[in-house]
C-alpha positions as CSV (number, residue, x, y, z in Angstrom):
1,X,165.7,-147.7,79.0
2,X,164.5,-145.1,80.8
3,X,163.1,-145.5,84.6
4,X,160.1,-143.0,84.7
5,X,160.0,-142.1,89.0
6,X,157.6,-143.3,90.9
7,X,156.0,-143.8,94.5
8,X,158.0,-147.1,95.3
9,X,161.1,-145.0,95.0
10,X,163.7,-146.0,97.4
11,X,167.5,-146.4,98.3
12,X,169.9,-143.4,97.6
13,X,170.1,-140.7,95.2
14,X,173.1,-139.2,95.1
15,X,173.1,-135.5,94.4
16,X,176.0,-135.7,92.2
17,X,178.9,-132.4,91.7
18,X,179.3,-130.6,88.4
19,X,182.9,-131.1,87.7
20,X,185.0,-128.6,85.7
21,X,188.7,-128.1,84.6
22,X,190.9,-126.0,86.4
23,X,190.1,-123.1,84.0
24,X,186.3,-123.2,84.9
25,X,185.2,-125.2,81.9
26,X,182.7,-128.0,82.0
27,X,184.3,-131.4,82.5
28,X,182.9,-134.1,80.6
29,X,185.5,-136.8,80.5
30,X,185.2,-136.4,84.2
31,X,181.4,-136.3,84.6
32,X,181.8,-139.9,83.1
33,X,184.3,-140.8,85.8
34,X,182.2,-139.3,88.4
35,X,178.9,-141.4,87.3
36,X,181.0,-144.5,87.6
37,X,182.1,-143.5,90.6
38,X,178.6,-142.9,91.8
39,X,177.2,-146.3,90.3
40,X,179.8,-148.4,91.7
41,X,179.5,-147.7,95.1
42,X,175.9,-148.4,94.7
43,X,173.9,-145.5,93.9
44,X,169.9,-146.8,93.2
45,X,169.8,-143.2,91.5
46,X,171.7,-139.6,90.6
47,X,170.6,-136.2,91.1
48,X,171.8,-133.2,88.9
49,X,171.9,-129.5,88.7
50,X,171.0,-129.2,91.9
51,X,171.9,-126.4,94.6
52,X,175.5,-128.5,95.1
53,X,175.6,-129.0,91.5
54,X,176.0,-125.6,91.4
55,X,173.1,-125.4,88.8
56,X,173.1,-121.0,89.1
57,X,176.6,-121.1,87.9
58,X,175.7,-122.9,84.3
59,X,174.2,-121.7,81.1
60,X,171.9,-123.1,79.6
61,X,173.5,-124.3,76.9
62,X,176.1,-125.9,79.3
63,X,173.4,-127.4,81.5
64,X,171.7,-129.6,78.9
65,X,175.4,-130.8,77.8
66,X,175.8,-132.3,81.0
67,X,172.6,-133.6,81.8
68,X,172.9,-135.1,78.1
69,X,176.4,-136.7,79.0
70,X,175.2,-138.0,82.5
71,X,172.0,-139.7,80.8
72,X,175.0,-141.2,78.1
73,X,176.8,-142.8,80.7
74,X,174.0,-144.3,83.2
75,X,172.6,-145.6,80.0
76,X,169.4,-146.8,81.9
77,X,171.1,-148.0,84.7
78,X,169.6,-146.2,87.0
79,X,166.8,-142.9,87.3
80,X,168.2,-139.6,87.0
81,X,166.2,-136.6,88.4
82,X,167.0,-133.2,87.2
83,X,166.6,-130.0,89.3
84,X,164.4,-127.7,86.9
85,X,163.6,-125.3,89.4
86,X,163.8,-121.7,87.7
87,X,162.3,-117.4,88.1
88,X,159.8,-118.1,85.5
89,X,157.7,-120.9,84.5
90,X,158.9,-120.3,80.7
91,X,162.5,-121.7,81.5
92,X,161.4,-124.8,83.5
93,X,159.3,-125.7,80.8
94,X,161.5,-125.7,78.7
95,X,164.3,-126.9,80.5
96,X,162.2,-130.2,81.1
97,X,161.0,-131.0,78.4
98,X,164.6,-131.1,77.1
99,X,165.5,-133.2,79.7
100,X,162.7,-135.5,79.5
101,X,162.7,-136.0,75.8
102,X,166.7,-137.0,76.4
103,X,165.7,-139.9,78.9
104,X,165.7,-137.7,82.5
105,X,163.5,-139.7,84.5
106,X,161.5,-136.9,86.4
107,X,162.1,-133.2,88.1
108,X,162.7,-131.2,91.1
109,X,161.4,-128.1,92.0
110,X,161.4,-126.3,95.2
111,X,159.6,-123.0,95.7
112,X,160.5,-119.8,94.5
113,X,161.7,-117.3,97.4
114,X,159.4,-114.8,96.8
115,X,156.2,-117.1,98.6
116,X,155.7,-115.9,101.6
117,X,152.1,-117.1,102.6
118,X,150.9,-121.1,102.4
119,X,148.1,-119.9,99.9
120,X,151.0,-118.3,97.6
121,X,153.2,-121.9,98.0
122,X,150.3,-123.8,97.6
123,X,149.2,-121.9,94.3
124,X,152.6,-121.6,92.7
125,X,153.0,-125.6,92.9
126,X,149.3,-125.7,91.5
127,X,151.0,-123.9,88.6
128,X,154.1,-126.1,88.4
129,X,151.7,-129.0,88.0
130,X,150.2,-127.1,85.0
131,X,153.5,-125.7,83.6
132,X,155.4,-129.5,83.4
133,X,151.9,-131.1,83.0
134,X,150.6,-135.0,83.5
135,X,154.0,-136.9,81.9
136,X,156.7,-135.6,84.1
137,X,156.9,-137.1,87.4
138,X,158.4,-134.8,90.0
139,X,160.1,-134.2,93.0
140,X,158.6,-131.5,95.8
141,X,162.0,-130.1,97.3
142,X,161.5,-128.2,101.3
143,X,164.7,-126.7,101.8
144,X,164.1,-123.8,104.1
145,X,167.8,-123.0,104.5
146,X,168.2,-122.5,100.7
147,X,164.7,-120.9,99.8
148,X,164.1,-119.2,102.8
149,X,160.3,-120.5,102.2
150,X,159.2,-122.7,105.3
151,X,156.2,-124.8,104.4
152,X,154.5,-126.7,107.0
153,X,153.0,-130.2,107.0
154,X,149.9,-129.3,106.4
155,X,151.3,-127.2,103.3
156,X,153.4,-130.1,102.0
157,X,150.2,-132.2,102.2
158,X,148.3,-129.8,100.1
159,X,150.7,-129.9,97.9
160,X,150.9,-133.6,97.3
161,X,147.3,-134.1,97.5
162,X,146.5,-131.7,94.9
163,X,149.6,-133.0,92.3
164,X,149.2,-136.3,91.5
165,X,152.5,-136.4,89.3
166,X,154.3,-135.4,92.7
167,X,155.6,-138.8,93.6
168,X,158.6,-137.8,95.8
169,X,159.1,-135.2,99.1
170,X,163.2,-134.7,99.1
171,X,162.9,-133.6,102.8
172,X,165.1,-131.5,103.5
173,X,164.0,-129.3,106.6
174,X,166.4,-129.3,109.1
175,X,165.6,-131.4,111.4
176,X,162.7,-131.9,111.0
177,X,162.2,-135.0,112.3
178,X,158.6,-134.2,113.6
179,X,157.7,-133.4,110.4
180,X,158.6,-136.4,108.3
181,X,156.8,-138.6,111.4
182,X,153.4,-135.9,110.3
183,X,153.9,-136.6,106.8
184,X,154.1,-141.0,106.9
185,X,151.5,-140.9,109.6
186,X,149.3,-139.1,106.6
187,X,149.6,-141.5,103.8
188,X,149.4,-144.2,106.2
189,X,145.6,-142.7,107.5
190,X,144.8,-143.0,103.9
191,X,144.7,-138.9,103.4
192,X,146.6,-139.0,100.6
193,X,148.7,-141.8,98.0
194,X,152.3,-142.8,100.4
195,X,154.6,-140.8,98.8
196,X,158.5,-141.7,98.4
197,X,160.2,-139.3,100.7
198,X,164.0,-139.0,100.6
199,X,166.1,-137.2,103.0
200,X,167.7,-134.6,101.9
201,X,169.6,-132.9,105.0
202,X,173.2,-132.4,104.4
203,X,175.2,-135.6,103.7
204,X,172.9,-137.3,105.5
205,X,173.8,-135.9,109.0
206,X,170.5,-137.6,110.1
207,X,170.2,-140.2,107.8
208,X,169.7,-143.3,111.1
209,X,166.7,-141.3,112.4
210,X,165.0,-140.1,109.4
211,X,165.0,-143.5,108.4
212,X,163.7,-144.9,112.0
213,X,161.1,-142.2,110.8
214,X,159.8,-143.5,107.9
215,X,162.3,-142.5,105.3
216,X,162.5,-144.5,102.3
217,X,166.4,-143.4,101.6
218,X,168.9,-140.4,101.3
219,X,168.8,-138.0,98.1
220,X,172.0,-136.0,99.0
221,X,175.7,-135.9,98.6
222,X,179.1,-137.0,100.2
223,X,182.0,-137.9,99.0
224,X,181.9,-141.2,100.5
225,X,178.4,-142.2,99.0
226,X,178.9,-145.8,100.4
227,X,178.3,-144.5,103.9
228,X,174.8,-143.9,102.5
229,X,174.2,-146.9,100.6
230,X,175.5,-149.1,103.5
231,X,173.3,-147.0,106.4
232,X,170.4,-147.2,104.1
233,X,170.6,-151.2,103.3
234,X,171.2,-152.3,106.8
235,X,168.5,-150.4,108.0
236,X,166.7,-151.6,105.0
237,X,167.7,-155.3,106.1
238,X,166.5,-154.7,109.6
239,X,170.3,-154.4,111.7
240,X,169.4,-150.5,112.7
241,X,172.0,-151.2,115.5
242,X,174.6,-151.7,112.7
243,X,173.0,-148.8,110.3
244,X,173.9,-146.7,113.0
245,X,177.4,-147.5,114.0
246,X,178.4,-146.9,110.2
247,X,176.9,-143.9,110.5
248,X,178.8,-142.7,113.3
249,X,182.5,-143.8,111.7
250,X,181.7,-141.5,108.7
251,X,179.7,-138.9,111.2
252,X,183.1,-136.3,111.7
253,X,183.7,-136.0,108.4
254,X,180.7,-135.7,107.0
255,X,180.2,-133.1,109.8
256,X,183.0,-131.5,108.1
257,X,181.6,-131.6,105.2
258,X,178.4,-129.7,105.7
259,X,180.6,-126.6,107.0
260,X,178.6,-123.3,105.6
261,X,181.2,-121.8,102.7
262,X,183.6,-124.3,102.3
263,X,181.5,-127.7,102.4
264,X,181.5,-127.9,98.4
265,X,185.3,-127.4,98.0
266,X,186.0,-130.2,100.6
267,X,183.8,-132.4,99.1
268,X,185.2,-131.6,95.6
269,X,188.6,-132.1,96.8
270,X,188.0,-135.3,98.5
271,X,186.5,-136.8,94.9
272,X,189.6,-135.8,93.4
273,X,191.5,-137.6,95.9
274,X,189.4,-140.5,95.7
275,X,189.6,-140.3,91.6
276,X,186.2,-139.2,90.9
277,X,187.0,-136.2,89.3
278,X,190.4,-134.6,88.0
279,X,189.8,-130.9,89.5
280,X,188.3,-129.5,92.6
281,X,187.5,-126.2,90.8
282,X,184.5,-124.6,92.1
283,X,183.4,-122.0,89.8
284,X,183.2,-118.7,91.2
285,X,181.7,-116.9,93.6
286,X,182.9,-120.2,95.3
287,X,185.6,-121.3,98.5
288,X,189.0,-122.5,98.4
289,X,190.7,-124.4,100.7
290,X,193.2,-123.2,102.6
291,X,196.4,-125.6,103.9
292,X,195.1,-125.7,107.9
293,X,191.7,-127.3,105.9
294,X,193.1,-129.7,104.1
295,X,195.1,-131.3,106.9
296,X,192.4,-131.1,108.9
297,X,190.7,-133.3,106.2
298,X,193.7,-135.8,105.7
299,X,193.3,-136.5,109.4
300,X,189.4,-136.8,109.3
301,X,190.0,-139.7,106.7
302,X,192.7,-141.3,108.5
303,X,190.4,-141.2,111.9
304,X,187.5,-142.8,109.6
305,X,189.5,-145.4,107.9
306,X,190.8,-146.8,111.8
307,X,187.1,-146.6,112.9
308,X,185.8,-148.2,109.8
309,X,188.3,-151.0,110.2
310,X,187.6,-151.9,113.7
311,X,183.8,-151.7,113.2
312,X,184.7,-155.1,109.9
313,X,187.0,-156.2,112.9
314,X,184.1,-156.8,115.5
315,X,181.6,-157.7,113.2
């Protein structure tokens, strides 16, 4: 059964890794590992081909094969969004409507890096509403750092005023903390239908505020996903106090994580440590760890796993 995305999204979407062999070919036995992975440590959702999915780095032939074996193994579980974003218009057509027809339960698209003006952005999403048309549910990704495009608030509401098959903001503009305060403060004047809005900053480095902010959940990636999951539910269940002292056991490494260059191959290598996937191979142009880096991340965990344990000590 597939779970068409909506406005009442909410919970965490884990932007989930490609994983290949050591050689640089696609892993599929180990995508079905990693979904497990994912589900069991309570993902409400899975995002894939996205920028950490290292989407660039794929053919096409080898992107639909591993969107069609991710589908295989949620089996309906849960929604999975696919990043569709793409040069031309021709491509992410075509690219979702495969997706779609094989059970994908919306897409993402951030702006090309060629807008420069808010009339350009505003246009070119007016054609990505035409180009995937009134079926396809989709997510409106702002992340500046990766596009270089900065749109503003009053940009992004254009935007989802103007698409009514935009359901979701993955908000990603760093901090932007201001900005995701703008945007609930919209829906909740009646401007505009509330929108889900997932935060998207970089293993949830900010995940307690953006929450306290009007967040409805995390749509990034870490390689402990239950840090997430368990930030986002106590929130959810109203202990902020305790949403926020998980957060800050996990805080160093996920820090780590997010390191420009390198961030991919530590997170990589922590799934295979944890089981999630049999190689950290990142396909090239792409980092490798060096021996200093992965001590430092042994010790990291170690750290985490004494301040996660006296955190279920005092509770």
């Amino acid at each position: 059964m597939t779970h068409k995305l909506d406005r009442n999204a909410k919970g965490v979407y884990l932007i989930a890794v490609t994983p290949f062999t050591d050689t640089g070919a696609l892993d599929l036995a180990s995508t079905d590992r990693m979904v497990d992975f994912y589900l069991e440590r309570g993902a409400t959702g899975l995002t894939i081909l996205g920028i950490m999915g290292e989407a660039t780095k794929l053919t096409a032939q080898e992107s639909r094969s591993f969107v069609k074996q991710v589908l295989a193994r949620v089996a309906g579980r849960v929604p999975v969004v696919v990043g569709a974003s793409a040069a031309g218009f021709a491509p992410m057509r075509e690219l979702t409507a495969s997706v779609m027809d094989m059970g994908a339960s919306g897409v993402m698209v951030a702006p090309a890096p060629t807008l420069r003006t808010d009339d350009q952005i505003i246009a070119y999403f007016d054609m990505v509403g035409e180009t995937l048309g009134p079926d396809v549910p989709w997510v409106l990704q702002d992340h500046p750092v990766s596009t270089g495009v900065q749109m503003s608030t009053g940009v992004v509401l254009r935007i989802l005023a103007n698409a009514a098959n935009c359901v979701m903001l993955k908000h990603e503009d760093c901090p932007g903390l201001a900005k995701l305060s703008a945007l609930r403060a919209a829906s909740e004047r009646g401007d505009l239908p509330r929108p889900s809005i997932l935060a998207g900053n970089g293993g949830g480095l900010f995940l307690p505020e953006e929450l306290g902010r009007g967040a409805d959940g995390a749509m990034t990636g870490f390689a402990y996903p239950e840090m997430m999951v368990d930030v986002c539910a106590a929130h959810a269940g109203g202990d902020v106090e305790r949403a926020h002292d998980l957060f800050d056991a996990y805080l160093p490494l996920a820090r780590y994580e997010q390191q420009a260059g390198i961030g991919l191959a530590v997170r990589k290598h922590l799934m295979v440590q944890r089981g999630a996937i049999a190689s950290a191979m990142v396909r090239k142009p792409g980092p490798a760890l060096s021996a200093a880096d992965r001590a430092d991340i042994e010790r990291l965990v170690r750290r985490q796993e004494r301040r996660l344990h006296a955190l279920d000590a005092s509770s």
